[in-house]
C-alpha positions in Angstrom: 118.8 -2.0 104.6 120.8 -1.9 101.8 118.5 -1.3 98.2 118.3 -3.9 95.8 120.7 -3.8 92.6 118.0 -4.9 89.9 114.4 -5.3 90.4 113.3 -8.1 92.3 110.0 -10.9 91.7 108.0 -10.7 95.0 108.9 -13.0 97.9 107.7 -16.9 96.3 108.2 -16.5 93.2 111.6 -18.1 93.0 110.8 -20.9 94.7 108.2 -22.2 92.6 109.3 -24.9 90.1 108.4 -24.3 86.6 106.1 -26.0 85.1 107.5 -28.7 82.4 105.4 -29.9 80.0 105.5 -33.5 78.6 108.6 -34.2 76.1 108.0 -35.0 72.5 110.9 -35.7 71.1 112.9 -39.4 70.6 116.0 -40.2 68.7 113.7 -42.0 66.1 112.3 -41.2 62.6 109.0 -41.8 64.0 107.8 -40.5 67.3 104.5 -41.4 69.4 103.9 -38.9 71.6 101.6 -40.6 74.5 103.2 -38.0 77.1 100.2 -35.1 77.0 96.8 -36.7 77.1 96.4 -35.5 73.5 93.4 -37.1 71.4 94.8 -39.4 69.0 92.1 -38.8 67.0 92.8 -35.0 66.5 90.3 -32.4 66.2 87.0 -33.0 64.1 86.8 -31.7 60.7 84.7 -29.4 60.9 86.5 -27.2 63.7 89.7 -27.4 61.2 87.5 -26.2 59.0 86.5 -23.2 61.0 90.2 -22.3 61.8 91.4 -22.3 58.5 88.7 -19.7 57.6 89.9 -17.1 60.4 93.0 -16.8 58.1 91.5 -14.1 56.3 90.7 -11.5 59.3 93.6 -11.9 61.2 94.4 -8.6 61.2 90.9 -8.0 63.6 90.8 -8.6 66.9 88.4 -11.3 68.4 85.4 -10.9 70.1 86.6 -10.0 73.5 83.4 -11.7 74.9 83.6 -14.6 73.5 80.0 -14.4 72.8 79.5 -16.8 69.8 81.9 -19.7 72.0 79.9 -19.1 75.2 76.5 -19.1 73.5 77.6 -22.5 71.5 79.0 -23.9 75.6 75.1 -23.1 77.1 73.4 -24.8 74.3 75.7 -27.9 74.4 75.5 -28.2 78.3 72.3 -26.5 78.8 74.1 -23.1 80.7 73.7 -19.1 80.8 76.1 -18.1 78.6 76.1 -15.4 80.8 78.1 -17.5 83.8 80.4 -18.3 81.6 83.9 -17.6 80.8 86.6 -18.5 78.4 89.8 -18.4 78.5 93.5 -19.4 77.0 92.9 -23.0 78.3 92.0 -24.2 81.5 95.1 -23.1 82.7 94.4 -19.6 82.2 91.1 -19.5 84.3 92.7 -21.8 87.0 95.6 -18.7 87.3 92.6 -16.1 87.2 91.3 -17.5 90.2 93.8 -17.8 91.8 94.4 -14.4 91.3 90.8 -13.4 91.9 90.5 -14.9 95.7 93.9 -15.7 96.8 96.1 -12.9 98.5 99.3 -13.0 101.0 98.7 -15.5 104.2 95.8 -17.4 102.4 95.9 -20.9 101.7 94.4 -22.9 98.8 94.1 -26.8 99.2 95.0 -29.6 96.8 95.9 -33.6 96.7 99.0 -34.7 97.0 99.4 -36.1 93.2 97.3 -33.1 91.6 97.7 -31.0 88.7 100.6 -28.4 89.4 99.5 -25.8 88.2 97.4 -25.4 91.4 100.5 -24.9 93.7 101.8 -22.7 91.2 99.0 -20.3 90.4 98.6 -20.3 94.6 102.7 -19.3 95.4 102.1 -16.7 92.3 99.7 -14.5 94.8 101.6 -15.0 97.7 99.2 -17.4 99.0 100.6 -20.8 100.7 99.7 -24.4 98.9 98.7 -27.0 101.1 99.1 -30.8 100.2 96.8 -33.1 101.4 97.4 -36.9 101.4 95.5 -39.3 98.8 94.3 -42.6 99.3 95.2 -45.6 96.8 95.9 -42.4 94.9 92.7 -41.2 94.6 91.3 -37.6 96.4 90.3 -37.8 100.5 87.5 -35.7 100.9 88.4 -36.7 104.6 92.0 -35.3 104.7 90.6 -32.1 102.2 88.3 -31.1 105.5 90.8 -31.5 108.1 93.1 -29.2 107.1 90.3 -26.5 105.9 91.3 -23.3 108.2 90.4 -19.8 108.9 93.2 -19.1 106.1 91.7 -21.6 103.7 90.1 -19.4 100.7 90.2 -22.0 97.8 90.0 -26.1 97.2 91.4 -27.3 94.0 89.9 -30.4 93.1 91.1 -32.5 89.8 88.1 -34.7 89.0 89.2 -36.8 87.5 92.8 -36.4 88.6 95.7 -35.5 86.6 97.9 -38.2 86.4 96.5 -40.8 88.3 93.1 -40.8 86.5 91.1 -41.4 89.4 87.9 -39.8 90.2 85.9 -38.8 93.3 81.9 -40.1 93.5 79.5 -36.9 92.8 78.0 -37.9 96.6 81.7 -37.4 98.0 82.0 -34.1 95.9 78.6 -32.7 97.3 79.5 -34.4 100.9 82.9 -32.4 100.7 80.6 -28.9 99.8 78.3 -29.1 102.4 81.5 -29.1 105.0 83.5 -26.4 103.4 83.0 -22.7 105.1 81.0 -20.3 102.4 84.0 -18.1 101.6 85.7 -21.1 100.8 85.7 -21.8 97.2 85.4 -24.9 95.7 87.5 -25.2 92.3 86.4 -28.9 90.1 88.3 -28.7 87.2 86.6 -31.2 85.1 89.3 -31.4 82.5 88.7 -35.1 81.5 84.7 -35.2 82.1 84.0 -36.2 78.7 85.9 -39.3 78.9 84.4 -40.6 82.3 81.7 -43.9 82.0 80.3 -43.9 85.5 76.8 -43.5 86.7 78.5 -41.8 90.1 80.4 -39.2 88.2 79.0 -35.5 87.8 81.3 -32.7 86.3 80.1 -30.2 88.9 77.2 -28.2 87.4 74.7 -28.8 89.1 77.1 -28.2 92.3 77.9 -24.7 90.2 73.8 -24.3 89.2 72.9 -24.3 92.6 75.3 -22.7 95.0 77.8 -19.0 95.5 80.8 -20.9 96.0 81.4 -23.8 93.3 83.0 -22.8 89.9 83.9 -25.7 87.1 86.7 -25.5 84.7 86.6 -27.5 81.2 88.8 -27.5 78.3 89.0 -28.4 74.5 92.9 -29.7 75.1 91.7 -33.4 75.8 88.7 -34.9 73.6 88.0 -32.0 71.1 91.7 -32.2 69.7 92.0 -28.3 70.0 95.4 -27.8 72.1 97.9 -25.8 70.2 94.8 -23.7 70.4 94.6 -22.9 74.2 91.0 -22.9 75.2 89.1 -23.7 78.1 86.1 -22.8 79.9 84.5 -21.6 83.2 80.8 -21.8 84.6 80.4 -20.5 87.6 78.6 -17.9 89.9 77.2 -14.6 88.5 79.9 -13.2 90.9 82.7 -15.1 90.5 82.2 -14.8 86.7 81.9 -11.0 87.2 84.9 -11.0 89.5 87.0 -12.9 86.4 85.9 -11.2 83.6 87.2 -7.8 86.0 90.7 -8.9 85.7 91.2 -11.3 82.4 92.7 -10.2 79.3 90.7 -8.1 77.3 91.3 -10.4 74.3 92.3 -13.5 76.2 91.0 -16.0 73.2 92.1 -15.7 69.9 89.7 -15.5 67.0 90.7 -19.3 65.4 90.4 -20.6 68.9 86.9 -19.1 69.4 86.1 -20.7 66.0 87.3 -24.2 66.4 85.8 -24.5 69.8 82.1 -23.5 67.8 82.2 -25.9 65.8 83.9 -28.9 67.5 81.0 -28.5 69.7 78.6 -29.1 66.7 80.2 -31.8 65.9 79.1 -34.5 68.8 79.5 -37.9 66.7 83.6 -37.1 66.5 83.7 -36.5 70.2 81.4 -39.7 70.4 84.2 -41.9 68.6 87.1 -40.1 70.7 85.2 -41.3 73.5 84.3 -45.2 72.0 88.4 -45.0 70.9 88.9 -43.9 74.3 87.0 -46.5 76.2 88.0 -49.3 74.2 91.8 -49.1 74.9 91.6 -47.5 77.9 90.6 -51.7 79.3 92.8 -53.0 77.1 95.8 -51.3 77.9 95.1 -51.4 81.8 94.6 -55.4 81.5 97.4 -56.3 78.9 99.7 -53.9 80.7 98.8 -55.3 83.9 99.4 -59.0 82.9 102.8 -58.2 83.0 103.6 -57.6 86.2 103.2 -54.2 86.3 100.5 -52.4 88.6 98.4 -49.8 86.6 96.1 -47.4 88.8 92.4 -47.5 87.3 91.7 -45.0 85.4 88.7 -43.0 83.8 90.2 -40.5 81.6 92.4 -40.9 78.6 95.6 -42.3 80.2 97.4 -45.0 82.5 99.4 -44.4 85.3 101.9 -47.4 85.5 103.8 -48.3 88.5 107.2 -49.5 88.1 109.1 -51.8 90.6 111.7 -49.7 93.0 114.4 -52.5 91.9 117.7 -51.7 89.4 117.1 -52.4 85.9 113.2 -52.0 86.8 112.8 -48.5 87.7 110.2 -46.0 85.5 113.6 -44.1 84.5 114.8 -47.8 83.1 111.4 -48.6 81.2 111.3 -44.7 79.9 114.8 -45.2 78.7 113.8 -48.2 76.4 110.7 -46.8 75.5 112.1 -43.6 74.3 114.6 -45.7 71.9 111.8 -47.3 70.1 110.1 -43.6 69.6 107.2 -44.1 72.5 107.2 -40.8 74.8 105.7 -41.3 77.8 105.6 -38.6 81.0 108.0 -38.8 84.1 105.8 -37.5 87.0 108.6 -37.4 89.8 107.4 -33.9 89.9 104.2 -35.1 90.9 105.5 -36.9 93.3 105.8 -40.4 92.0 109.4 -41.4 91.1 108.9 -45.1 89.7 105.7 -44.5 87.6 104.8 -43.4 84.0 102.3 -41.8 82.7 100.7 -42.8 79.3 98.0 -41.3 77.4 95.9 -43.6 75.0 96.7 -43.3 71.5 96.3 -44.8 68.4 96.3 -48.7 68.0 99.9 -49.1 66.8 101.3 -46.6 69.9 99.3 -48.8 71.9 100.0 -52.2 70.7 103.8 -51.2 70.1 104.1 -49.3 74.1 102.6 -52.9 75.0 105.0 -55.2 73.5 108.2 -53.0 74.6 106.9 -53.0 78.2 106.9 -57.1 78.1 110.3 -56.8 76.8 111.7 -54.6 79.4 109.9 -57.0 82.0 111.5 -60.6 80.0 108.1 -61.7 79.0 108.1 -61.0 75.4 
């Protein structure tokens, strides 16, 4: 065998796609950018208040603990500060445990239309992805089980799911527990919980309170406005969390994130208007959207997936095309496995209103 000329990533690495955020950019002097679930709302005073104040002692590092963050997460959600973990956004912890549990020849499950940062963290550690069907685009607990093997070390579940918005009914979560084998670990990432209005819906804790092999992921990207900050959240397991903090970055939150997060969660009546904001044209936009023609999967989190028809001149690439002219960016999701769809997150009531009347252009029923 013949030696390699310049170093070379392990086998897998190459294949995975890249990850590709949402574009923000139009040929317009005004852009809306509905393509990254971002509050329109932005963050609540008082964490912006908190993050300008770190601008003194920026030449200190941050807590490496997190302590003050993870004390402020237990008393908001009633948790041991000691089960949890923070990191550099939900992404961060989701790559951690991948890293954590995942080795060569494993396998780590997730739905079809998930977030993709699941098959990417699980081709990072040599471990294989496996897809499962959806139904009406919405997680099968059914199909999850069937494919669970020997092999099968962790299931990724979005709930809700990013980007179809759906959610899975706490019963169906717990029914999908009690069948998985206990070295199987079960993964909710709960990125959207804040926004869901349904008596069936549970983020996971008590799943996480009361069992060795549930962890729950949370982030301040979506309703607390704090993304350019990177910051999510883990409870989980005494183990797990021990297994975690064994391999994260000593200093994997910066001190203005650590900050911000503190006091956005001291803050509950701006989260409570996000949330009113949210709810409000969240209907509206699935209803008006949907008297044109156009078939728009019910959501519960902060943005509509709309189906476009498979026909020339009607095709999601057509309606993006249009949109993008007028300074609305929505999100492709071909990588996501839907071609003729858009994603678009709720924003303000102009982006709204304006995404609206462009879309009844493009269809001829202005």
């Amino acid at each position: 065998m013949s030696a390699a000329l310049r170093p070379e990533p392990r086998p897998g690495v190459l294949a995975i796609k890249a990850y590709v955020p949402g574009k923000s950019t139009a040929p317009t002097a005004k852009v809306y950018k509905l393509s990254s679930n971002e509050t329109p709302l932005g963050p609540s005073p008082k964490a912006l208040a908190a993050y300008r104040a770190t601008a003194d002692h920026l030449q200190d590092y941050p807590d490496g603990s997190a302590s003050d963050l993870r004390e402020a997460i237990g008393r908001a959600f009633g948790l041991d500060p000691a089960r949890i973990v923070c990191g550099a956004g939900s992404d961060d912890l989701l790559n951690l445990l991948a890293r954590a549990y995942l080795a060569d020849g494993d396998e780590a499950i997730h739905t079809k239309h998930a977030f993709l940062v699941y098959p990417i963290a699980t081709l990072g550690t040599g471990a294989k992805p496996v897809a499962v069907p959806e139904t009406n685009y919405t997680a099968n607990v059914d199909a999850i089980l069937k494919v669970v093997t020997a092999k099968t070390k962790i299931v990724f579940l979005a709930n809700p799911n990013n980007p179809t918005g759906t959610y899975v009914s706490f019963d169906e979560v717990k029914r999908l527990h009690r069948a998985l084998p206990p070295h199987v670990l079960l993964v909710l990432d709960a990125a959207y919980a804040e926004y869901v209005r349904r008596n069936d819906y549970e983020s996971g804790i008590e799943l996480v309170a009361t069992n060795d092999n549930v962890v729950m992921c949370r982030t301040f990207s979506k309703i607390y406005g704090l993304a350019a900050l990177r910051l999510g959240w883990l409870y989980g397991p005494a183990h797990v969390v021990d297994a975690i903090n064994r391999i994260r970055g000593p200093f994997n939150v910066n001190a203005p994130a650590i900050a911000a997060g503190v006091a956005a969660l001291s803050d509950p009546a701006h989260t409570e208007t996000a949330r009113i904001h949210n709810e409000r044209w969240l209907g509206w936009l699935t209803e008006e959207i949907g008297k044109l023609g156009l078939q728009v999967t019910p959501s519960v989190a902060n943005f509509v997936l709309i189906h476009f028809q498979d026909t020339p001149g009607r095709t999601a690439k057509d309606a993006d095309k249009l949109l993008t002219t007028r300074g609305l960016v929505l999100r492709r999701v071909e990588a996501y496995h839907l071609p003729n769809a858009l994603r678009m997150s709720v924003g303000t009531e102009e982006a709204n209103r304006l995404v609206v009347k462009t879309l009844a252009e493009f269809m001829g029923k202005a």
